[in-house]
C-alpha positions in Angstrom: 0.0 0.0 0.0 2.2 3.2 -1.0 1.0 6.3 -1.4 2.4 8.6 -4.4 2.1 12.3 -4.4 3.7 14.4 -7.3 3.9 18.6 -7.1 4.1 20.5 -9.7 8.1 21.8 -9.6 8.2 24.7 -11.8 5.3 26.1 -9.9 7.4 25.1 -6.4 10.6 26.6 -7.4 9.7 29.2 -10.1 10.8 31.8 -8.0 14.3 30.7 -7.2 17.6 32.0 -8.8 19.9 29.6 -9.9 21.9 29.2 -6.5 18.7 28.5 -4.3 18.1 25.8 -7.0 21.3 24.2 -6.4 20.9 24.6 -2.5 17.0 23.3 -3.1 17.9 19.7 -2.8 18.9 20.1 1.1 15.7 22.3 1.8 13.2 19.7 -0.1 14.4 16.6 1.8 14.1 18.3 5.1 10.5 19.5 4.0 9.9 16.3 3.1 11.1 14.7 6.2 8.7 17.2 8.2 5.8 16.4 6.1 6.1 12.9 6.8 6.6 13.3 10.3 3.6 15.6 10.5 1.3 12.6 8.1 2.6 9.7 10.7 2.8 10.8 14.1 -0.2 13.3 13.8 -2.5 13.2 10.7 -3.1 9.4 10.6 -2.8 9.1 14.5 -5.9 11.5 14.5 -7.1 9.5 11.9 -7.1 6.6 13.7 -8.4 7.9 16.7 -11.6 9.3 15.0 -12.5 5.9 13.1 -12.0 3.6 16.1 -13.8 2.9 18.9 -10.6 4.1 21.5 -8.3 2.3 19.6 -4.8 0.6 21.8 -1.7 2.5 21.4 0.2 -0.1 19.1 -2.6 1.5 16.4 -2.5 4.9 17.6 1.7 4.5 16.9 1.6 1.9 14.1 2.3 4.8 11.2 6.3 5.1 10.2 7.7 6.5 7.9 11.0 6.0 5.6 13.5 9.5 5.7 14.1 11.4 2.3 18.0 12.6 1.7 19.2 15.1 -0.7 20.3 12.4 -3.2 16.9 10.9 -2.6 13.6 13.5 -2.7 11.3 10.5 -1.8 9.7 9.2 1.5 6.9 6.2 2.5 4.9 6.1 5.1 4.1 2.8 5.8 2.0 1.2 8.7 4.6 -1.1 10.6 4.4 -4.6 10.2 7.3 -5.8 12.7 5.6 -6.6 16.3 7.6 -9.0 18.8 4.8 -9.6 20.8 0.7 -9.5 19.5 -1.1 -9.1 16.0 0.8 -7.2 13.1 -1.1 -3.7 12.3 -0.3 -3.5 9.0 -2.4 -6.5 8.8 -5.5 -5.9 10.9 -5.7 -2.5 9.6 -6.0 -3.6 6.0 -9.4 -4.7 5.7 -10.6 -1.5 7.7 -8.9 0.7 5.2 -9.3 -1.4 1.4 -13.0 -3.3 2.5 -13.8 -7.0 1.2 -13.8 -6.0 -2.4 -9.9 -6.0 -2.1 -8.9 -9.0 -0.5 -12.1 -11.1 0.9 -10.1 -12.9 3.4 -10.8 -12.1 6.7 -7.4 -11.3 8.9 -6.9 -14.0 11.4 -5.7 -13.0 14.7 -2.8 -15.2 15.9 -5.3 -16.8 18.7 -7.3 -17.6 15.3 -4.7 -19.0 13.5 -3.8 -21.2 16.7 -7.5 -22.3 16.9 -7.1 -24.1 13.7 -4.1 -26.1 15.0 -5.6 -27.3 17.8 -7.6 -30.8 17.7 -10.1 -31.3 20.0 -12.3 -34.3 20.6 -16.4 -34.6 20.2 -18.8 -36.4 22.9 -19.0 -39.4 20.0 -14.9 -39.7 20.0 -14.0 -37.8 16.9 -11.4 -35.5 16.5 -11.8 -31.6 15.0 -10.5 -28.8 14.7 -10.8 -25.8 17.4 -11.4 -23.8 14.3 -12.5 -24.8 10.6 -10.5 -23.4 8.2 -12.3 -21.2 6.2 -14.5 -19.6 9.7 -13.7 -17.2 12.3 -14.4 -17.6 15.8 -16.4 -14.7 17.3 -16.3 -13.7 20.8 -19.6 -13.2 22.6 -20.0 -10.0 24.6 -21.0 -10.1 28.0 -18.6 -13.7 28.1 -15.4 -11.8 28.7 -14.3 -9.2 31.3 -12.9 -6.4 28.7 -9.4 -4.5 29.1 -9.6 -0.5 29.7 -9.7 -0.1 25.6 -12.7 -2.4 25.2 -11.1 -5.7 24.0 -10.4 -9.6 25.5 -7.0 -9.4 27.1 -4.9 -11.9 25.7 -4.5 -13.9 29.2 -8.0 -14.4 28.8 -7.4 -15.9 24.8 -4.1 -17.9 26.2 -7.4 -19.8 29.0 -8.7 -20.7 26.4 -6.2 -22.2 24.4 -4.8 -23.7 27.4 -8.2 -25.4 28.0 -8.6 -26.7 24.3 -5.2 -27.6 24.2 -5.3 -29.7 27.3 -7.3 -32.4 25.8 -11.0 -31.4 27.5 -13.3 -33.0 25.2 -17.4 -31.9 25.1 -17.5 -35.8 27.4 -15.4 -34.4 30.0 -18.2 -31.9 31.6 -18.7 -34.2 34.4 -14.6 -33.5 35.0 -14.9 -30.1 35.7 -14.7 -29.1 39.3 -14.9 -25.1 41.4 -18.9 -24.8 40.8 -18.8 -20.8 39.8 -21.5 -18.3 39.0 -22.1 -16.5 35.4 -22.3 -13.2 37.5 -19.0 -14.3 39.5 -17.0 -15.1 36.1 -17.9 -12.1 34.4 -17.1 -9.8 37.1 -13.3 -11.3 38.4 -12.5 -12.2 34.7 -12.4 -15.8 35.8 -12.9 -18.9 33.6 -14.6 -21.8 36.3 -11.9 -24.5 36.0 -10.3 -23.1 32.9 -12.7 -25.8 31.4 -13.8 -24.8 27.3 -14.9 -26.6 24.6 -15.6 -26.5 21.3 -18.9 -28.1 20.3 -19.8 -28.8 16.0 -22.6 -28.9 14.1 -23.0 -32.5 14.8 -22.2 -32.8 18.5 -25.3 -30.9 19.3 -27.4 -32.4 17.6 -26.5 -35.5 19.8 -29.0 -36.1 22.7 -27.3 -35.0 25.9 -26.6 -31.5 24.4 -29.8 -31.4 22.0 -31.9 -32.0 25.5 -29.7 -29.2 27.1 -30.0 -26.5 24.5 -34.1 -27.8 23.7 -34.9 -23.6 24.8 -33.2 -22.1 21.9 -31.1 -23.2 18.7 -27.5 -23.4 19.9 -24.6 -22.7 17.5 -21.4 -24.1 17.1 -18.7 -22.6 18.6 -16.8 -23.0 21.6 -18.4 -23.3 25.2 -17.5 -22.0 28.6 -18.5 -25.4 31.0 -19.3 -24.7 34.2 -19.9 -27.1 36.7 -23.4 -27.1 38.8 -26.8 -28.7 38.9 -27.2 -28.8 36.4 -23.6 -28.7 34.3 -24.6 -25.1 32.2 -22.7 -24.4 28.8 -22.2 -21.2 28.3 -21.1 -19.6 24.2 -18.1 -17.9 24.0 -17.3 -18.0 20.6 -19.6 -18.1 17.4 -17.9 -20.0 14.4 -19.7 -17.6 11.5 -18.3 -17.6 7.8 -15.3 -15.2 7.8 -16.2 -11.4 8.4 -16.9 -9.0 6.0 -15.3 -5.4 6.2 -16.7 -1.8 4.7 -13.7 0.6 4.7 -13.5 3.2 7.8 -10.3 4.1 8.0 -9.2 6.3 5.2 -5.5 5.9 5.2 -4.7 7.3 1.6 -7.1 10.0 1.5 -5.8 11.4 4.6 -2.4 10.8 3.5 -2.3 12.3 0.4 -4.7 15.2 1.6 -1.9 16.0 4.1 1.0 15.9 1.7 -0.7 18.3 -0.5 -1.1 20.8 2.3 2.3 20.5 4.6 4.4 19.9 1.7 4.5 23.1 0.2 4.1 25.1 3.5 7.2 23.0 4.8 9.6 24.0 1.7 8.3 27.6 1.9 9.7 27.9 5.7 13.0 26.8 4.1 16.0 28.9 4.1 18.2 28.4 1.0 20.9 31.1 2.0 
């Protein structure tokens, strides 16, 4: 995703004598440098903040941007891509800024992506995947006690791999020990015995769930367990076909909007004596 700008030059440096236009070289790369500057750490940040729902600071900061010398009058900005720890933005910011039409894969978080390399085992003995390729597992609001920015910490996503992981198959409910409340859960952020499963199309249908779930149509997904009279299952995850995306954040617009303006107001400040 790069972003090209061109000015109109003559109109730029018209003005000049010969010896500004020599020294022009020094004073367009700093401009240039400043512009970027102004487009990463402000412009897009603003940006940003305005199309998200108080987006996390790895967003607000993800916009760089590649210096311009005097040999070189160009500079990128660029969304960073690099991140030790967590999701890449470059990549979960893609399908807020091109939409579906572009690219109609949904971005899969890396507790997505673990999800379809975990088996797990059904009541009837068969083996599946956490996650089918080709879906995306969708948290359930009200399921999760939410960080200060509005989202499932990730040592709540690392319970649940931990409990898929571990082998607890939808047979093992009667396993599952500390009876705890929904209310109790929800408000200390604590998963009752760590205890999830992931239940398919097919498991319930099968009689010990289908006689559980008789109130309502249950979906697969993956289920909280916890323990009680009776044993309740509670969704935390939806498996839907993979999400669709309308653009909201206008990256290049912005971009090129603010290159238009700063550029030329950056050179102008420019001392060529």
């Amino acid at each position: 995703m790069d972003i090209k700008v061109e000015f109109d030059v003559d109109k730029l440096i018209g003005g000049l004598d010969e010896l500004q236009k020599i020294r022009l070289p020094r004073a367009a790369s700093i401009a240039l440098n400043q512009t970027a500057y102004k487009i990463s750490r402000e412009v897009l940040k603003q940006e940003a903040d305005d199309s998200f729902d108080n987006p996390v600071p790895l967003t607000l900061n993800a916009f760089l941007y590649k210096k311009a010398s005097e040999q070189k009058l160009e500079t990128t900005i660029f969304i960073r891509d690099d991140v030790p720890k967590g999701n890449s933005p470059s990549r979960y910011l893609r399908p807020h800024i091109v939409g579906q039409g572009y690219d109609r894969r949904t971005y899969l978080t890396r507790f997505q992506r673990a999800l379809e390399n975990t088996a797990t085992t059904q009541i009837d003995g068969r083996t599946v995947q956490a996650k089918n390729r080709g879906t995306y597992m969708q948290p359930v609001l009200g399921q999760f006690k939410l960080n200060k920015y509005g989202n499932i910490p990730q040592g709540q996503y690392n319970k649940v791999l931990t409990s898929l992981m571990g082998g607890v198959s939808s047979a093992d409910y009667f396993s599952v020990r500390r009876p705890a409340t929904q209310s109790a859960f929800v408000a200390k952020g604590r998963f009752s015995g760590n205890a999830f499963v992931r239940l398919d199309e097919q498991t319930l249908q099968h009689p010990y769930f289908a006689n559980r779930f008789s109130q309502y149509g249950a979906k697969p997904g993956i289920y909280r367990v916890v323990p009680g009279t009776p044993t309740r299952f509670y969704r935390a995850f939806t498996e839907r076909s993979r999400l669709t995306y309308q653009p909201r954040f206008d990256f290049f617009y912005a971009s090129v909007t603010a290159a238009n303006k700063y550029f030329p107001e950056f050179l102008s400040k420019q001392k060529f004596f």
